[in-house]
C-alpha positions in Angstrom: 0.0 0.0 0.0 1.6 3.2 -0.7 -1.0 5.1 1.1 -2.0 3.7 4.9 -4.7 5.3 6.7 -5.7 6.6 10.3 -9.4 5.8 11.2 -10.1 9.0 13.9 -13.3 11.1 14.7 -13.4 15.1 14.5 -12.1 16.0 17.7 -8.9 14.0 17.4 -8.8 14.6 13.3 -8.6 18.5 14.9 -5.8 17.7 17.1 -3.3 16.1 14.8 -3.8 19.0 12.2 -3.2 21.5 15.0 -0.5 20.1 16.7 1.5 18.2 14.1 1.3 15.2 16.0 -0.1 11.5 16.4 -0.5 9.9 19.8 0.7 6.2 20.1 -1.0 4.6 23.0 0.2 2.0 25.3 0.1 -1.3 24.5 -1.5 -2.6 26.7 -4.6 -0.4 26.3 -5.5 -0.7 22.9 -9.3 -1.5 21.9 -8.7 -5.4 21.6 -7.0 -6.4 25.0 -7.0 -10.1 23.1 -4.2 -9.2 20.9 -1.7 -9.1 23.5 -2.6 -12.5 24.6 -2.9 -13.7 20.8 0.5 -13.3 20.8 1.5 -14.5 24.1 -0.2 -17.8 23.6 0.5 -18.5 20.2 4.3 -18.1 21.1 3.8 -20.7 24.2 2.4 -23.3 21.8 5.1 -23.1 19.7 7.5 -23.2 22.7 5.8 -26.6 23.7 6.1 -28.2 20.7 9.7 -27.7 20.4 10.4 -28.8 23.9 10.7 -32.2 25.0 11.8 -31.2 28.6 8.7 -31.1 30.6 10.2 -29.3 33.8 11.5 -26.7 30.9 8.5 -26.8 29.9 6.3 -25.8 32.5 9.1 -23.2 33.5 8.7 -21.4 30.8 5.3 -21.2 30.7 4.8 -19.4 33.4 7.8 -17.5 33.4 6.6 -16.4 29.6 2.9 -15.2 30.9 3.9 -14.1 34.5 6.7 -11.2 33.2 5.2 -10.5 30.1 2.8 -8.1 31.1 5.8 -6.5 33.9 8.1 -6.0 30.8 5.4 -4.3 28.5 4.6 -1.5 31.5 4.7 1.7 30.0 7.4 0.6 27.5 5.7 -0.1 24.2 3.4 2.5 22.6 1.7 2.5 19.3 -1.2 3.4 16.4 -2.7 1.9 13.7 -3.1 2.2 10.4 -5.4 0.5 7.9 -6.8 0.2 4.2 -8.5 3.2 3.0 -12.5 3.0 3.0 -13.3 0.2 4.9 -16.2 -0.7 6.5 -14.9 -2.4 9.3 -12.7 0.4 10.1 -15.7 3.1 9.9 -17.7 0.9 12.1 -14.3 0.1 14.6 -12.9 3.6 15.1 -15.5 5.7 14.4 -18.2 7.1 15.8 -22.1 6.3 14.1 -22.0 10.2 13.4 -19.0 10.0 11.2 -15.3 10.4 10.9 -12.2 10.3 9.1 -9.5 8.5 7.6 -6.5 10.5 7.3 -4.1 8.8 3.8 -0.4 8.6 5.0 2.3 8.1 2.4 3.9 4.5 4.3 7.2 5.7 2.3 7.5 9.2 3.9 6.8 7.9 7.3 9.0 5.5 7.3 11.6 7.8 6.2 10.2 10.3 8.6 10.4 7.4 11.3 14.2 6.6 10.6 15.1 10.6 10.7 14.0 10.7 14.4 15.4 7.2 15.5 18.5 6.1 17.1 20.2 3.3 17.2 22.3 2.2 20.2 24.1 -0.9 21.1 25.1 -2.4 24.3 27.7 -3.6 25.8 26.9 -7.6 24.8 26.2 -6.4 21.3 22.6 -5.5 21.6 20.9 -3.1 19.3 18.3 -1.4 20.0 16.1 1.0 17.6 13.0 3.1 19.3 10.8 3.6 16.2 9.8 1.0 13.8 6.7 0.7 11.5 5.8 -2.6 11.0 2.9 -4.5 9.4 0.6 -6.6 11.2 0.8 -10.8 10.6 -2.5 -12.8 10.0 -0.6 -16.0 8.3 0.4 -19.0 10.6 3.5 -19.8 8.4 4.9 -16.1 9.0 3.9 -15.9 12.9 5.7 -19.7 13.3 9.0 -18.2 11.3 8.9 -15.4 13.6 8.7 -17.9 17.0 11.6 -19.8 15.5 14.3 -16.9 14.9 13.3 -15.4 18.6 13.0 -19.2 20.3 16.5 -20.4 18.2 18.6 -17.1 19.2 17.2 -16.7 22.7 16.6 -20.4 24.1 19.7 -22.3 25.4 20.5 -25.7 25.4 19.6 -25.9 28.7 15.5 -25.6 27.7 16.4 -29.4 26.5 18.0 -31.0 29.4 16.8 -30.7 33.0 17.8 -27.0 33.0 19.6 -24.8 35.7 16.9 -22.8 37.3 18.8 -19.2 37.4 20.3 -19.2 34.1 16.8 -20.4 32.1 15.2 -17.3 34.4 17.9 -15.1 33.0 17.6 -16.3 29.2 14.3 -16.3 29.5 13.9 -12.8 30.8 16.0 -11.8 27.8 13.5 -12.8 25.4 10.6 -10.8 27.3 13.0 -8.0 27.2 14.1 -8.4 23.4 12.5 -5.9 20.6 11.7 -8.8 18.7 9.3 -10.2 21.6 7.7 -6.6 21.7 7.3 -6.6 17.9 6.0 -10.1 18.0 3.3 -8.7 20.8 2.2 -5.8 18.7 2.3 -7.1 15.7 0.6 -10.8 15.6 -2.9 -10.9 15.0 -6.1 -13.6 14.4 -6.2 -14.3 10.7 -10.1 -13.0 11.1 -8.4 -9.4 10.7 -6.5 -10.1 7.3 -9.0 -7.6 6.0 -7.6 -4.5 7.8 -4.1 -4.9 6.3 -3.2 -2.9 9.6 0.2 -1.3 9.8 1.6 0.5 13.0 3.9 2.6 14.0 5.9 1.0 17.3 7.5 2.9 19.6 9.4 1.2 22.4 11.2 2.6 25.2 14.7 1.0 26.2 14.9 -2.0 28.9 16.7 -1.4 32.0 20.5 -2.5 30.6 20.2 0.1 27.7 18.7 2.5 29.8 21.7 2.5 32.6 24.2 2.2 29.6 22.9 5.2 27.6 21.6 7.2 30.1 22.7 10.8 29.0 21.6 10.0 25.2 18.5 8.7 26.4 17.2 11.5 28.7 16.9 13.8 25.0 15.4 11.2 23.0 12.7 9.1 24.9 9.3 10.4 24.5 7.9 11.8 27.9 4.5 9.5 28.7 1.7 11.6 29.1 -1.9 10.9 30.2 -5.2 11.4 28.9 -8.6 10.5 30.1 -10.7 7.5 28.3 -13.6 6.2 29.6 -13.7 6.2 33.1 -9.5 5.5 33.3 -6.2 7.2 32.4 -4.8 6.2 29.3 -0.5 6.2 29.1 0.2 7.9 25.6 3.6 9.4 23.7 3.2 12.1 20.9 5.0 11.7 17.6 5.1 15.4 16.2 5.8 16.4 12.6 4.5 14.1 10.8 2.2 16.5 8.7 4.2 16.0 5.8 3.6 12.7 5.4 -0.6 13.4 5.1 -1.6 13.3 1.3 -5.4 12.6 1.6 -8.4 12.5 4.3 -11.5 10.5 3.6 -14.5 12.1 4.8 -15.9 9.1 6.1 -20.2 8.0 6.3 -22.6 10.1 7.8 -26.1 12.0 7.6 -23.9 15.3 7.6 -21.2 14.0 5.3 -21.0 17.2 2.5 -20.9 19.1 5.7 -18.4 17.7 7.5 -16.7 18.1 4.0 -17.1 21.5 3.7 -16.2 22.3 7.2 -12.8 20.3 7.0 -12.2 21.8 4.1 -12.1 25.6 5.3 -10.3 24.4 8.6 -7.4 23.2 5.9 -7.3 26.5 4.8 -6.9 28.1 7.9 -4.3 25.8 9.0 -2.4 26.2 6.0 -1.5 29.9 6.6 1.5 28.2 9.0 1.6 24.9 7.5 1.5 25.1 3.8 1.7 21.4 3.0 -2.1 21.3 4.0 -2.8 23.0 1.2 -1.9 20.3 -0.7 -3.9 17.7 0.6 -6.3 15.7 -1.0 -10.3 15.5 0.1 -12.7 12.9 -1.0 -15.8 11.8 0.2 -16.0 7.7 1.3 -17.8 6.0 -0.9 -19.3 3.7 1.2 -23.5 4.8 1.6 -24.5 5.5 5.2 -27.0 3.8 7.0 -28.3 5.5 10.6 
């Protein structure tokens, strides 16, 4: 897809145009709390299978689901990004009065994306890069690839034989701390979703050993977690500024009021414009999917 959209309803659609910024949520408080344990699940599975050790086995199971969760606090944050017009996605992240899809170009972000990054490594070698846009996995075949490369670089021998207690802990709590365990988390979804084609953008703060390593670097470039109210709860967030640039379209999405939601968006571009110019080059178009109240 070269052009990857943001499902969001006026108030929010305001915010981003205003600011210059996308806010990338925690983790764990996305819409579909399953996800998290999709992932979690579908990894321990895997695990089993490959194991003949039963005390390993049963180790790792609950070392897997009890630290999972402790390692994702307030370190992964992200946002999604689908197919343009899609019903699901009205229905999902909208609300029955209307709303918008706002058409990022997936090149320029990512490129955008790689601009504000860094890069470090640790001491054993480890890299680490904060910002990553990734696309979501709904085939089998691609989530068990991606179980092998983390279970074959992170699981020692000792998983196979009757294992040394502190040391599979330590290997183990590796894996929960590796970025390809959070991408794995964020990324691996029930093949019921294939239709979305989701994308995200996946930010993720730096475990504890990068963070005592790279202390000074770190204080500049980590993304302060802010709060902001959803529901009847608190909801951790980041904000990723600058990334009008990278807007070439908004669909106005269904609605009774759908020409005037148009028109309305469409002077508000204007305005905006007068100190960020790009806007002026953005495309409108009305979804073309009829709305039913």
């Amino acid at each position: 897809m070269r052009l990857i959209y943001h499902y969001t309803d006026a108030s929010a659609l305001k915010g981003i145009l205003e600011n210059d910024a996308l806010w990338l949520s925690d983790q764990r408080f996305m819409n579909d709390p399953s996800e998290f344990h999709h992932a979690i699940d579908g990894f321990i599975r895997h695990l089993e299978k490959k194991l003949h050790n039963e005390i390993a086995k049963d180790r790792i199971k609950s070392r897997i689901k009890r630290g999972a969760q402790t390692q994702m606090e307030n370190r992964t944050f992200l946002t999604s990004f689908s197919s343009g017009d899609l019903l699901s996605q009205w229905r999902g992240y909208c609300p029955s009065e209307g709303g918008y899809a706002i058409g990022f170009n997936k090149e320029k972000l990512s490129s955008f994306l790689k601009s504000k990054a860094f890069s470090l490594k640790n001491s054993e070698g480890k890299s680490f890069s904060h910002f990553d846009i990734l696309n979501c996995m709904y085939d089998e075949n691609e989530k068990q690839a991606n179980y092998n490369y983390l279970i074959d670089c992170s699981i020692p021998a000792t998983a196979f034989i009757p294992p040394k207690g502190d040391q599979l802990d330590r290997r183990l709590d590796k894996i929960l701390a590796d970025y390809h365990f959070r991408h794995l988390t964020a990324t691996h979804k029930d093949s019921s979703y294939r239709e979305e084609s989701e994308v995200r953008i996946l930010y993720s703060k730096p475990g504890p050993d990068i963070e005592r390593e790279y202390r000074e670097q770190l204080d500049a470039a980590i993304l302060p977690t802010e709060f902001r109210e959803k529901n009847n709860y608190l909801l951790p967030y980041v904000r990723l500024t600058g990334v009008l640039e990278c807007i070439e379209e908004i669909i106005v999405g269904p609605s009774a009021d759908q020409e005037r939601a148009h028109n309305g968006l469409n002077d508000f571009l204007k305005l905006q414009s007068h100190d960020k110019p790009h806007l002026l080059e953005v495309t409108l178009r009305l979804s073309t999917i009829p709305y039913r109240n």
